[in-house]
Residue, then its C-alpha position, 0 to 999 in steps of 0.5 A: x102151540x108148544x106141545x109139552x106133554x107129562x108122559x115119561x115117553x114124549x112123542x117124536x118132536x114133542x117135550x116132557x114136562x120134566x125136559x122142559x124143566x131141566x131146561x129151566x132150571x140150567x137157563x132160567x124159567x123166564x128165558x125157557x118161556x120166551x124160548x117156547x113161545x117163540x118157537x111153538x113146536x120143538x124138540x128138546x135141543x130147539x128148546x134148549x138153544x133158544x133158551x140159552x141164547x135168551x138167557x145170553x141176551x137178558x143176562x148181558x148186563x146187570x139188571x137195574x130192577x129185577x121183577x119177580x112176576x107171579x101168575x097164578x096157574x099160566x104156563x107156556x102152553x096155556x098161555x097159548x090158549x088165553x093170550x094173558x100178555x105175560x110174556x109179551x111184556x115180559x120180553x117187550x119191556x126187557x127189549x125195551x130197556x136194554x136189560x135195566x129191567x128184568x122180569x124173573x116169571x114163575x107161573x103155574x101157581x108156584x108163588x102165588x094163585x087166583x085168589x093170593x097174587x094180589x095180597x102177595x103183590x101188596x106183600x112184597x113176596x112179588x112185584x107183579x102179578x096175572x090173575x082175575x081181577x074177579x079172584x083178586x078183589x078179595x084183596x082189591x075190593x076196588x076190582x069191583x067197579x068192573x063187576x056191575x052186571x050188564x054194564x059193559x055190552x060186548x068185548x069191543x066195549x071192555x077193550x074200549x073203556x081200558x083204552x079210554x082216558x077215563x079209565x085213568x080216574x076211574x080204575x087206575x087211580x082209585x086202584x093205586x091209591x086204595x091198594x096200591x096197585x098199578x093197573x097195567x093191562x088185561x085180556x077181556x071176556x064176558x062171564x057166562x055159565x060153564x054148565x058140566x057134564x050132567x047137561x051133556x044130554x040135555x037141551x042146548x040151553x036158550x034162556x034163562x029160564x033153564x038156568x033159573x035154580x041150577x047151582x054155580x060155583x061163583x068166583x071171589x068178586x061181590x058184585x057178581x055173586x049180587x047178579x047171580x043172585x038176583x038171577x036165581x043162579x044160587x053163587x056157590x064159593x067152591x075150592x078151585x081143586x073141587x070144581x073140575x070134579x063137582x062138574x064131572x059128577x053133577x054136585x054142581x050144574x056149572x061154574x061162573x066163567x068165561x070160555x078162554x078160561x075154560x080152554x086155559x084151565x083144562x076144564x074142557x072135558x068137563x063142560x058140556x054146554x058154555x052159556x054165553x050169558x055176558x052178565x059182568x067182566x072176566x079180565x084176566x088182568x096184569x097188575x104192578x105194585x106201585x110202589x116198586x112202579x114208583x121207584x123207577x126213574x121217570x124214563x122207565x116209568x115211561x118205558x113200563x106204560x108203552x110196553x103195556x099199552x103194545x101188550x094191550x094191542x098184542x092181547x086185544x088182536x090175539x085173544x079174539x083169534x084165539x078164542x075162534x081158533x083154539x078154544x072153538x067158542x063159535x057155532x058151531x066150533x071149528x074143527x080141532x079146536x078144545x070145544x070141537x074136540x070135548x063136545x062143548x056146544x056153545x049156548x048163545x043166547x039171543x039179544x032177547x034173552x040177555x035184556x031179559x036178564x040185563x032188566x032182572x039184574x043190572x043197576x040201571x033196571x034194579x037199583x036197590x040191591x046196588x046200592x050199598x056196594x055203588x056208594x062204597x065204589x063211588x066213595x073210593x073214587x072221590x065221588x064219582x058215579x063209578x057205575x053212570x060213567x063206566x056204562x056211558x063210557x062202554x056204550x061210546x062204541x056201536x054194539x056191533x063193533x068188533x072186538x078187533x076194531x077197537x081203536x087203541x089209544x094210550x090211555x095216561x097221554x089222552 
């Protein structure tokens, strides 16, 4: 991973923030990023030459699109961390098309956050955008079809069903028509409880029954806050800036996420216990306004949907390593990784547990509180059973697939 650190005096072979900075702003923030990620350690000249050579290359010709890329609070560290496919993209569809696209990135919520990327993608302040689809229904309602609770079963069934032809009619279509947003890839996580450090001492949690009247911070998708509430976990709209500290200090016993994103947003050291509950969808995804996708030529149309589906694959085979490796969600964690090193204990529920939520709280099992939320999703579709197709399609694959065994397919050819 990059080490890049705040501190005025930056260790031996390390980089400060306000190094990498300069570097930036003489090379190009896109050119600096391809320059450390490719290079993972190094010094400031390292730093520097591989951005310049970056900033040589992508600049050898003039663009015929210049794509002004908003991702919330990603950066080229933590992007090491959950593998967003950001700058993937970024590079495979420059590489791709010679230059004729080029794709300007600004991240660490300098133009856009969690909850606006979306509203300022559908503005024209930028073309495309990494954020939760969960934050992002906000401005996309229609994000809400991946939200029903319980209805995908494990990781392999999320990267099963953005693979699958349907998710075309599905997501994508309804996306574009309803918001106008070019759905294009995504990393996939289950959501569970972040339980902060008021649990530290507390019993590692194994049911439901110990989160049943705790109080958690809820993202911005409607339909999880209905699964929370159905499972007595009182949702709470908090200010991202006050979550970190409402953990620390026990105004809140946890906040609704996955565990890549509390590696990514340095929430670490304020979790203690990580309950992996798999209640709905966290997806961190890349969306493209359509209407710019829409005003390329039919070659680079094609050329943005292979660099997405090889996005796709890189996230699919990189998150799942990342997630073992660098934020340690296993039991128990791997040594130096962010879990291990913070004292996170990973709560893994059983499959008796989940099912004893899943009947609590999923559409199949409960349908009323549903109701008004699947017709508005089912309308938005043309009709479609949003919900019974989704669910079918997410159980094609055996429950013990691995996440990393998905086989790819490109979803706009099947």
């Amino acid at each position: 991973m990059a080490k890049i650190i705040t501190s005025s005096k930056p260790e031996q072979g390390s980089v400060s923030r306000r190094d990498f900075f300069r570097v930036a702003a003489t090379y190009g923030m896109s050119s600096t990023m391809l320059a450390a990620t490719a290079l993972g350690s190094f010094t400031l000249p390292q730093l520097a030459q591989a951005a310049e050579g970056n900033a040589k290359r992508r600049y050898k010709k003039e663009a015929k699109h210049v794509l002004k890329f908003g991702a919330s609070g990603f950066n080229e560290n933590n992007l090491l961390i959950e593998r967003a496919g950001c700058i993937d993209f970024l590079n495979d569809i420059e590489e791709r098309t010679d230059g004729e696209i080029r794709v300007e990135f600004i991240g660490d919520n300098q133009i856009c956050g969690q909850l606006n990327c979306v509203k300022k993608t559908q503005q024209g302040i930028v073309d495309m955008f990494t954020a939760s689809t969960q934050n992002s229904a906000g401005g996309a309602p229609y994000l809400n079809v991946l939200d029903y609770a319980y209805m995908f079963p494990t990781r392999a069934s999320q990267y099963h069903f953005l693979y699958h032809p349907d998710s075309q009619k599905l997501l994508r279509d309804p996306l574009r028509e309803k918001h106008g947003l070019q759905f294009l890839f995504s990393h996939c996580e289950l959501r569970g409880l972040q339980m902060g450090l008021g649990w530290k001492d507390k019993p590692l949690i194994t049911s439901i029954e110990q989160l049943r009247g705790t109080k958690n911070r809820v993202t911005g998708t409607q339909l999880g806050r209905i699964a929370m509430q159905l499972l007595e976990l009182n949702p709470v709209p908090i200010a991202w800036s006050e979550t970190l500290d409402g953990l620390k200090q026990g105004l809140i016993d946890g906040a609704e996420t996955w565990a890549g994103a509390v590696g990514y947003a340095n929430m670490s050291p304020v979790v203690s216990q990580s309950v992996d509950l798999r209640f709905f969808c966290g997806t961190e995804a890349t969306m493209m306004s359509a209407s710019m996708f829409d005003s390329f030529s039919g070659d680079l149309q094609d050329a943005v949907m292979e660099s997405s589906y090889l996005t796709q694959v890189k996230i699919q085979a990189a998150q799942e390593a990342a997630l073992v490796n660098t934020v340690g969600a296993t039991s128990p964690s791997l040594p130096g990784t962010l879990f291990h090193k913070h004292g996170v204990r990973m709560a893994n529920l059983s499959d008796e547990e989940r099912a004893k939520a899943e009947r609590i709280c999923a559409p199949e099992f409960n349908p009323e509180p549903w109701t008004q939320w699947r017709e508005r999703l089912d309308k938005w579709s043309g009709g479609q059973d949003t919900y019974g197709s989704i669910h079918k399609i997410a159980r094609e694959i055996s429950r013990d697939t691995l996440a990393e065994n998905v086989a790819p397919r490109r979803w706009w050819k099947s």
